[in-house]
N, C-alpha and C positions, 0 to 999 in steps of 0.2 A: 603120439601114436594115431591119433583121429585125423590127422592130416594124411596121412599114409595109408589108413583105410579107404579116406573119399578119393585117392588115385584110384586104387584097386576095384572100388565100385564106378568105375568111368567116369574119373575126372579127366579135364582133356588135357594136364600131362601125365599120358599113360607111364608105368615102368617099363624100366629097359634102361637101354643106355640112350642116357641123355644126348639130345642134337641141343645146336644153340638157342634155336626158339624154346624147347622146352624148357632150356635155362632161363632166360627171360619171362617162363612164364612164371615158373616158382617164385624168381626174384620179384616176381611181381605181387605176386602171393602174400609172400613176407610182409612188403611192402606197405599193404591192405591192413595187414595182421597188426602192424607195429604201428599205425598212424590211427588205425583202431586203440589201440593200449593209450598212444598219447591222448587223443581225445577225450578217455574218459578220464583220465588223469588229472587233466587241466579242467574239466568240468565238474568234478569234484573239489575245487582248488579253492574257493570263496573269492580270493587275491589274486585273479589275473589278471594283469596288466590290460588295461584296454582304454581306445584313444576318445576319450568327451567332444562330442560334437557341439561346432557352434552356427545354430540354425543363420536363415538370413534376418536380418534385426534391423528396426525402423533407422532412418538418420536422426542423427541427433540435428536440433536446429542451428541454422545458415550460421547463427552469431557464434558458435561454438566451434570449435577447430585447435589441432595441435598442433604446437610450434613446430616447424622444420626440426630446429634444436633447443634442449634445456641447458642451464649454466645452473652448475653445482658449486658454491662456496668451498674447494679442499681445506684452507689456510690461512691464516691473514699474517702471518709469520715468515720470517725468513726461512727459505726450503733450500733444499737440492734437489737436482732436477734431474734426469738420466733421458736418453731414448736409445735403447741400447742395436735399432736399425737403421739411426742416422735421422735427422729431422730438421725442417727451416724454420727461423725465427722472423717473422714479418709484423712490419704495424700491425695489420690489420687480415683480412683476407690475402691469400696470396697472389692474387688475381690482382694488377696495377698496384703492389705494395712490393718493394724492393726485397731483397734478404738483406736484414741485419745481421744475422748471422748463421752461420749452420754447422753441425758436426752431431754428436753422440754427445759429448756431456763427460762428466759430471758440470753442470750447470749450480753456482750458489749464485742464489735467486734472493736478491733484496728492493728494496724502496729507498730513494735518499733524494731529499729536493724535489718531491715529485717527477721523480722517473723511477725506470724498472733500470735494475743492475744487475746483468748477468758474469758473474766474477770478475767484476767491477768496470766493466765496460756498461756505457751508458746505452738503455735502446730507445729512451721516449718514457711520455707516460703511460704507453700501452704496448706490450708485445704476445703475440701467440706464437705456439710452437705446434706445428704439423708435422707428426711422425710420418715418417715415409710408410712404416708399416702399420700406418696407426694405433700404434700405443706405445705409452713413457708412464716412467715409474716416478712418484713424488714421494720422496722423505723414505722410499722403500716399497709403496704399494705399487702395484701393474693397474695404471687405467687407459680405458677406452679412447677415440674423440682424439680434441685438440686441449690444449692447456692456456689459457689467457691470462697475464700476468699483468695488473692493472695497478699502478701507483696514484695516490689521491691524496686528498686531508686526511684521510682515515690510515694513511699508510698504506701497506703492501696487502693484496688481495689475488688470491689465484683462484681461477674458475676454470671445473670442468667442463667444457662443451664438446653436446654431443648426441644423438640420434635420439630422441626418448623413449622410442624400443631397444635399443642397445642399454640406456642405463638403466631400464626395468628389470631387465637380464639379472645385472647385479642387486639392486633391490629386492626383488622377489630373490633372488638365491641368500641372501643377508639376514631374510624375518623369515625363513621358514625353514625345516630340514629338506634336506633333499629329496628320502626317501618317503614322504607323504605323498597322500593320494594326489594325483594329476589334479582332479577337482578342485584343492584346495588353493594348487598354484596359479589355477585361471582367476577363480573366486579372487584372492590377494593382486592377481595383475591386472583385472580388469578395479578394484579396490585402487591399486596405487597409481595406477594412471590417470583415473578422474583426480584424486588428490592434485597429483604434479601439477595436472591442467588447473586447478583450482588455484592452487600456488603460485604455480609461474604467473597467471593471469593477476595472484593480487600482488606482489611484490617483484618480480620477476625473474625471480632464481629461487634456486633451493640451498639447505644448506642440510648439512651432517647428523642437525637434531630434527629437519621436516620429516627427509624415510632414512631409514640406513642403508648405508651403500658402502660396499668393500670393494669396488672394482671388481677386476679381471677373476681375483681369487674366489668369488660367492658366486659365480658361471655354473651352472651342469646341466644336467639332462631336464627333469623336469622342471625346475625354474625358465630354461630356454625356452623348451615347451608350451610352458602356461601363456608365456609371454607373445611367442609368434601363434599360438592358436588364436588369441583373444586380441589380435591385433585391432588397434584402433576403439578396442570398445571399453566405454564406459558407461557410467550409472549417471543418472542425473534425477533432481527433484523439482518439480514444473520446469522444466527444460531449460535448466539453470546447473552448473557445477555448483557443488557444494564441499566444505572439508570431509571428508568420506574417512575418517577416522579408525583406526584399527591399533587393536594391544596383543599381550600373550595371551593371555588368561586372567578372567572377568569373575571368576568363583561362584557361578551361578545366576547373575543377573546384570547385563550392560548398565554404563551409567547413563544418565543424562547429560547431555553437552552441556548444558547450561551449570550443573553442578562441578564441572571441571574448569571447563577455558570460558573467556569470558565471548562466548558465544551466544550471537540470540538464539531462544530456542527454534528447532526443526525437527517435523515429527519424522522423518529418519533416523535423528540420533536419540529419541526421547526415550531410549533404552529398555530393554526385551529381555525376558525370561530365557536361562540357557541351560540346558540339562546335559552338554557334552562335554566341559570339558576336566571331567575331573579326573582322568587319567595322567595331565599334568602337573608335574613335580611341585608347582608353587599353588594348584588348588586349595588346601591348609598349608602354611606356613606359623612359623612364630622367632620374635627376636630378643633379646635384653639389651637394650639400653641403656647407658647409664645419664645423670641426670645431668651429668657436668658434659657431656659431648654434644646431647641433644642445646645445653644454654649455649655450647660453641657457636652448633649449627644455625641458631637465631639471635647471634649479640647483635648481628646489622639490625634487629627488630625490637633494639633498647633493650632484651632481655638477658639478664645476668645469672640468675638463678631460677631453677624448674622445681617445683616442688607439689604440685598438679599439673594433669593433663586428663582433659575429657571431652571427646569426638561431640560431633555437634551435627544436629541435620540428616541423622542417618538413613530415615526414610524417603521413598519408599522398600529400597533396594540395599539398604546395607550398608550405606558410605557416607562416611565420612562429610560434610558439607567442608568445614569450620575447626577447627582443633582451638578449644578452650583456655588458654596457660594461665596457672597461677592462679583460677578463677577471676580474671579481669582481660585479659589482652589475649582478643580471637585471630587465629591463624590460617589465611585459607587451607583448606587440607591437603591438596594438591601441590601448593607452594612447600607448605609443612614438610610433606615428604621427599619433595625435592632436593632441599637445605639437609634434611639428615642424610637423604642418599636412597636414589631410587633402586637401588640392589640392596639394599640391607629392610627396609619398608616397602614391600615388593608393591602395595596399592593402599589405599585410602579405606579400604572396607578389613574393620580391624576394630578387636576391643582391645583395651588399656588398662591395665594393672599397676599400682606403684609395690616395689616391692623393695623397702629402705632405702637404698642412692640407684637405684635402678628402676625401670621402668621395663615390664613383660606385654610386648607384642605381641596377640595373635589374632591371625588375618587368614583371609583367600582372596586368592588371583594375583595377579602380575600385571604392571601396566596401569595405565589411566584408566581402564576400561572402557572407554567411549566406542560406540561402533562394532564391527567384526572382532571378534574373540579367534582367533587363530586355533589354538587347542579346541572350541566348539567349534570351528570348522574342521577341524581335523574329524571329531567325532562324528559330525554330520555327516561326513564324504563317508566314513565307515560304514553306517547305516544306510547308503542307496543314495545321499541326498545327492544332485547335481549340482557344479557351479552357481548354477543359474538359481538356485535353493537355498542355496548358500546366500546368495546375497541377497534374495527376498527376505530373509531371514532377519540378517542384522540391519539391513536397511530399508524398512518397509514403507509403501509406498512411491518407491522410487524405479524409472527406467530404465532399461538394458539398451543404449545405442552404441551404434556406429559411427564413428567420426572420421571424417577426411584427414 
């Protein structure tokens, strides 16, 4: 009714019968009316979506640089191979290297004599496959790139090659949920991209246990995002890549590298107090064990029977150094929970109970804990923090660059 007054008190669409301008103006009105409603809507909303700027940031130095492309270990097994848009198989680059062969597939992929056999035709002891549309499926997954199928002393080896923005994509969509803050997913991609470079630089590929990678399938929105925002940048410490290490959830306090992998110490990874992430499922956990699986899971360590267990080293931070057995024979703890199964012994920070042929677990966090805490990042992007907070955070002392 108050709209219908301010006509009547000379608004300028008077009553009467509408002409079209007058329509357009009311329409306009509405308009005003309704983008007013949304406005306050969404700024009562905490959760709007909104895109993380990335300032302009120093170079990282001359000696540092990203490879064209990274190679991913798929397999060292016999595969089948698909490209379901048609693909060439060449020695080498396709540029002055003949086709060996070409079609769609199904392609079974072995090693014999040192060569690659593709359904038992012989191609050498090295062949790539270039999807015409770039991407082929191995063993059932959709991946990116090219496919190199290399036969040697070791046997049969498949490598993904392929953009190392493109494979970040999957990575980052692999270690994180989708629907986490944007922040989170720069913070982890500018994270996994210094790793890669760290990687590929000391050994020269990656493989399945460096990051996780699911291909085509771990792709979406904000993992692509995180990735093409934060292009080219990474972290470094004295203007050096370093293993930039990252888990689920830490239960309260990062570890030290040096208590994990046999890493020199680095006071980026020398592990930091964390207050977010205990909204996570595995922040308290607990298991039962029994004693006869656990001597299973360490007979390669001469052990036959378990009859104690007592964590060893646990300061400053709660974890585990060492696992005790039998009161005689010390277990690194990291290895320890490995051998039981790092999904049933979610982390190394955990007391120990015997409880007659069993043993009662109970722990916080997930993961090695070294570095970024994911769930504390999650909590930190909740609270205001920005990528760039983010990784001051679990990596302190260390650089935000840009890399060619």
């Amino acid at each position: 009714m108050r709209f219908w007054r301010l006509r009547r008190q000379g608004s300028p669409c008077p009553v009467g019968p509408r002409t079209a301008g007058q329509r357009v103006c009311i329409g306009l009105a509405l308009l005003v009316m309704l983008g007013g409603a949304v406005a306050l809507i969404l700024s009562c909303y905490p959760g709007r979506p909104s895109v993380p700027t990335v300032p302009p940031l120093p170079p990282a130095p001359p000696a540092v640089s990203m490879p064209a492309q990274v190679k991913v270990l798929l397999a060292q097994a016999e595969a089948t191979v698909l490209c379901a848009g048609g693909g060439t198989w060449h020695a080498g680059a396709p540029e002055g290297n003949p086709v060996l062969t070409s079609g769609s597939g199904p392609w079974e992929v072995r090693a014999e004599g040192g060569e690659v056999l593709l359904n038992g035709e012989r191609l050498g002891a090295r062949a790539v496959l270039y999807p015409n549309r770039e991407r082929f499926s191995l063993n059932g997954r959709v991946y990116r790139g090219q496919l190199a199928a290399v036969a040697g002393d070791g046997g049969l080896r498949l490598f993904n090659e392929l953009s190392p923005e493109l494979y970040l994509r999957s990575v980052v969509g692999s270690e994180l949920y989708a629907g986490w803050p944007l922040d989170v997913h720069m913070a982890q991609a500018v994270a996994a991209r210094a790793y890669l470079l760290y990687t590929q630089q000391s050994k020269g590929y990656l493989t399945l246990l460096d990051l996780a990678y699911r291909g085509v399938e771990a792709e979406s929105r904000n993992p692509d995002l995180g990735v093409e925002l934060t292009q080219g940048v990474i972290i470094t410490y004295n203007g050096r890549p370093f293993p930039v290490y990252f888990h689920s959830t830490c239960g309260g306090h990062t570890a030290p590298v040096t208590k994990v992998f046999n890493d020199p110490p680095i006071a980026p990874l020398a592990g930091v107090r964390c207050d977010w992430c205990r909204q996570s499922t595995a922040y308290r956990w607990r298991v039962r064990l029994s004693a006869t699986e656990i001597a299973q899971a360490l007979s390669d360590r001469g052990i036959r029977r378990v009859r104690t267990l007592e964590p060893l080293g646990m300061e400053p931070e709660g974890r585990a150094r060492t696992i005790l057995v039998n009161g005689a024979v010390e277990v690194d703890a990291n290895a320890f929970r490995l051998a039981v199964g790092p999904g049933r012994l979610k982390s190394t920070r955990f007391e120990v109970t015997a409880q007659g042929d069993e043993f009662l677990f109970e722990g916080t966090g997930y993961g090695h804990g070294v570095g970024l805490c994911q769930w504390g990042a999650w909590g930190l992007a909740r609270e205001g923090y920005d990528w760039r907070a983010i990784l001051a955070h679990y990596y302190p002392g260390t650089a935000i660059e840009q890399v060619d």
